[in-house]
Each structure stands twice: as C-alpha cells, then as structure tokens.
C-alpha positions in Angstrom: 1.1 7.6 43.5 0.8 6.6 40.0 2.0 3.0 38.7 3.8 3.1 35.7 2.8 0.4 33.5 5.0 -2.2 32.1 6.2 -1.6 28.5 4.4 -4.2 26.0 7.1 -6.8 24.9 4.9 -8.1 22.3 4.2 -5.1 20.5 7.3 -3.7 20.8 8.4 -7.2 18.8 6.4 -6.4 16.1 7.3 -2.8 16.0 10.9 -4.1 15.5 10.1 -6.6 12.7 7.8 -4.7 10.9 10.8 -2.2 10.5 13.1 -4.7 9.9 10.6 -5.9 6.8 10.4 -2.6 5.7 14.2 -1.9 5.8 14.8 -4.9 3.7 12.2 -4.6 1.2 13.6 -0.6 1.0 17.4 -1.9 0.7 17.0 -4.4 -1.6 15.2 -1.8 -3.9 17.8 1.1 -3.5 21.2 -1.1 -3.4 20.2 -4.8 -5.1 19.9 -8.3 -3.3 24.3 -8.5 -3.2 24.8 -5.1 -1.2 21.9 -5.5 1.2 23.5 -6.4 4.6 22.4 -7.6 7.8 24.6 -4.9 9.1 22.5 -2.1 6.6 18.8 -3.7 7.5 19.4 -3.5 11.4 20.9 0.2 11.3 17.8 1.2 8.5 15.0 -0.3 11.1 16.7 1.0 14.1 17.5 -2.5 16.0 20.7 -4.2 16.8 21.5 -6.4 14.5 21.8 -9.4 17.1 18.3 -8.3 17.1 18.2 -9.7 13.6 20.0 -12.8 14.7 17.5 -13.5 17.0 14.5 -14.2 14.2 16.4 -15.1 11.5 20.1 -16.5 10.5 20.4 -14.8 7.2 19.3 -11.9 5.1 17.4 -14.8 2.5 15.4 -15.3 5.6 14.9 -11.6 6.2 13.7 -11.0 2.8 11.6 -14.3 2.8 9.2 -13.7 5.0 9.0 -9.7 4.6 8.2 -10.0 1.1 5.0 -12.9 2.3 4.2 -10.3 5.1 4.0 -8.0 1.9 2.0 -10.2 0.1 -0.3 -10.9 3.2 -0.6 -7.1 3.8 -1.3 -6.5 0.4 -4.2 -9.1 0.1 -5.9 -7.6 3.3 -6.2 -3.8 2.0 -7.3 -5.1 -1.2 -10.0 -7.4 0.5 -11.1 -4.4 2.7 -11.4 -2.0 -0.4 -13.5 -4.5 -2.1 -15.2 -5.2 1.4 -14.9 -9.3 1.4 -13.6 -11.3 4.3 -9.6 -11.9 3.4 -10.1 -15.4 2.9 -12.6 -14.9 0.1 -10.7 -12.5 -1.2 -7.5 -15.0 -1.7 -9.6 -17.9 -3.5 -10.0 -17.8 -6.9 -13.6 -16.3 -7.9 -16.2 -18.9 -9.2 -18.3 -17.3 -11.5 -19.1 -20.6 -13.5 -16.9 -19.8 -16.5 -13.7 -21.0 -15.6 -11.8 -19.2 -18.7 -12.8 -16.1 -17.3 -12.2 -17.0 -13.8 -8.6 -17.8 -14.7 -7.6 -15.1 -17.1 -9.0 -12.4 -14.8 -6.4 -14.0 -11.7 -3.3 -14.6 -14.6 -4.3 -10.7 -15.8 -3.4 -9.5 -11.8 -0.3 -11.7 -11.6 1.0 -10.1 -14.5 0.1 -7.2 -13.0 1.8 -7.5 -9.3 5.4 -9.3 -11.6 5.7 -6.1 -12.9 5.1 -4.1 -10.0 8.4 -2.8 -8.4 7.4 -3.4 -5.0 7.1 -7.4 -5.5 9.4 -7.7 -9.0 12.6 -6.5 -7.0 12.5 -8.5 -3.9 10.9 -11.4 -5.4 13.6 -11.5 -8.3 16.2 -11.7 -5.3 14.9 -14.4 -3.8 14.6 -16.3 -7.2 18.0 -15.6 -8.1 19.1 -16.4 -4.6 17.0 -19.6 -4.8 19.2 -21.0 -7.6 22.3 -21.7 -5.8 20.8 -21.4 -2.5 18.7 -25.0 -2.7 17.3 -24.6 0.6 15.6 -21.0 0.2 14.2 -22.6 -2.6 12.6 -25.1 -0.8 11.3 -22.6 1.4 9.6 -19.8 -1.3 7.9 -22.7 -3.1 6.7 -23.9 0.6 5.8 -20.6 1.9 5.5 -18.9 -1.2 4.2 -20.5 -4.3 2.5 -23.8 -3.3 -0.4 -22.1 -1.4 -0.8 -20.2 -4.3 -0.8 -23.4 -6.5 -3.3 -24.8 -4.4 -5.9 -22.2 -5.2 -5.7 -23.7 -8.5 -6.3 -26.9 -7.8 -9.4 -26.0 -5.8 -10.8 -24.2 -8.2 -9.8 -26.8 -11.1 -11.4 -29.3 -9.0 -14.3 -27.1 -8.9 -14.6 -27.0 -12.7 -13.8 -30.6 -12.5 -17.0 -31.4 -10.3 -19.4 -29.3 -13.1 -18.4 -30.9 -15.7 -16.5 -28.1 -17.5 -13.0 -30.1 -17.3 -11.7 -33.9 -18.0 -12.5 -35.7 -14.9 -9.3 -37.8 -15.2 -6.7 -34.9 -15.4 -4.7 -33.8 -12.1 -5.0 -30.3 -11.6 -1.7 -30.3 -9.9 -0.2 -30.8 -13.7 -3.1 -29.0 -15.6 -2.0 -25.7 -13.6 1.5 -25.5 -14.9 0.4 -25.4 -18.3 -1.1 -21.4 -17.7 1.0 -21.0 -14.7 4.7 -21.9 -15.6 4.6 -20.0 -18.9 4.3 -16.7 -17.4 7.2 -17.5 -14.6 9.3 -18.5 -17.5 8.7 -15.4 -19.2 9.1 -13.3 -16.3 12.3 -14.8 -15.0 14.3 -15.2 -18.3 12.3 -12.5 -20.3 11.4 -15.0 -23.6 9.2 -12.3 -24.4 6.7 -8.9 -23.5 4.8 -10.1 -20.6 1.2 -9.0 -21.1 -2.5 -9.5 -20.0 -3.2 -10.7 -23.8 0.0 -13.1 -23.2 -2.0 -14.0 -20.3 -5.6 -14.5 -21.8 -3.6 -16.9 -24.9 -2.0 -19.6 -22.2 -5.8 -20.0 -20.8 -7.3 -20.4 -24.3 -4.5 -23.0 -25.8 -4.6 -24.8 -22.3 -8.1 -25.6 -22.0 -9.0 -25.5 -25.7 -5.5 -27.9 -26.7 -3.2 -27.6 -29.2 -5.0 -30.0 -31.8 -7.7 -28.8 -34.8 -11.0 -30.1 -33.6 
C-alpha cells in the first residue's frame, strides 16, 4: 500500500509569501499605497489574512520586504544573464577609472527610479517613511545602507590607488553624487537623466572651484 508523503511546510511557506509579495507589489500599482489593504493583499495571494498577521504586523512591512525580495530577485536574473556569481554582480565594477565606474552605476539607478515596477512601490514606502519614523529606519537599514556601502568600498578602493584624497570619508563623499539624484527623484527639482547623472560625478570629483 502506498504511503502518502507528508505535504512540505516549508515550501508551501514560501508559496504563500511569494504571493503575498506579488499581491502587494500588484496592489500598490493598480489602487496606490492608501487603498492597498491587508484585507485586499491576503484575498489577491490566496491566504488568510491572519496568514499575513503571522509575518508581518502591517502592510509597510508587507511592502518592505517584497519590494527587497524584488530587488534581490532582480539582481540575480541580471547576474545570471551576464553569467557572474550574484555577489560580483552587486559590487560596484573596478575598472580603474573611478568616473566611469560611478557614472555607469548612477546611469542604472536612474534607470530602475523610473522603472514602474520599483518607482511605485518604492515611492510608497518613502512617503510612508515620512510620518512613519520607524519604516524609515527600516528602508535605510534594509534598503539603502547596504547600497551605500558599496560605495564606500569602492571609494576606499579609489582611495588605496591614489585616485582620491586619502583624508576624505567616503561615507560623506558618496552623498555628494548619491543624494542629488534622490532629491530629484523624490520632489522632482528637475528631468532626471543619465546626463544629470554623468554631471554630479564630474562636479564631485573634479569640485566646484577653477583650477
């Protein structure tokens, strides 16, 4: 007589929050951050919402760490199409000219800010983040910093050759090309472009001063 074999909790987990990802990135795109409900995500993945309430205590949280999971998915089919490990993929390329290095990384976050599929959801959590101090704290932990980090790594890098002031923190020194294009993107100062982009490397590592 033939066993049946006991149903896999652990993938059936995942089955449920990868919907549950998926319903909130897809909600948040069709009805905006304010009309997304906890309620609407659990009946679009197909779960009960104390499902939901399980992994998470609010929609922020929902949104939070579908729209990494996005990120993190997104990273690995790119890495696979260009047939590099993931983790090389993520760090900023050293070519030995660190101009080019950082326009060609600026040029693709321009590109994914104005990419529906990480503009919507991550303009949600940025306007949630304003009155919600705690998300905040959360996207620039889980979100941003790592990012940030890359930077200084490969800042530090440039430092060690030479190329850059080997007093400077490259903590600060980031923000002068980095923070720009989120102020542009968030309050819309101006066109966000790739030539926008290639401008903020120039004036930051050339200065602002004649020579």
């Amino acid at each position: 007589m033939a066993t049946k074999t006991a149903p896999d909790s652990s993938r059936r987990s995942e089955r449920s929050r990868r919907a549950i990802y998926d319903a909130a990135l897809a909600l948040i795109g069709e009805a905006g951050y304010a009309k997304t409900t906890i309620e609407g995500i659990a009946a679009r993945a197909g779960v009960g919402k104390q499902t939901i309430y399980r992994w998470w205590s609010s929609k922020a949280e929902v949104l939070l760490e579908a729209f990494v999971d996005l990120g993190e998915r997104s990273m690995a089919e790119a890495a696979d199409a260009a047939g590099v490990d993931p983790e090389e993929y993520r760090a900023i390329p050293d070519s030995g000219d660190l101009a080019t290095d950082l326009k060609d990384v600026l040029r693709a976050t321009v590109d994914e800010l104005k990419d529906p599929r990480f503009e919507i959801p991550y303009r949600a959590l940025a306007a949630e983040g304003i009155i919600n101090r705690d998300l905040s704290a959360r996207v620039v932990e889980q979100l941003l910093e790592p990012g940030l980090q890359l930077y200084v790594a490969r800042l530090r890098a440039a430092q060690e050759e030479g190329e850059l002031r080997a007093d400077l923190d490259p903590r600060i020194a980031l923000e002068l090309f980095v923070s720009p294009i989120a102020q542009r993107w968030l309050q819309g100062t101006g066109e966000l472009t790739h030539a926008y982009a290639d401008t903020l490397v120039e004036y930051a590592l050339s200065g602002l001063t004649p020579r």
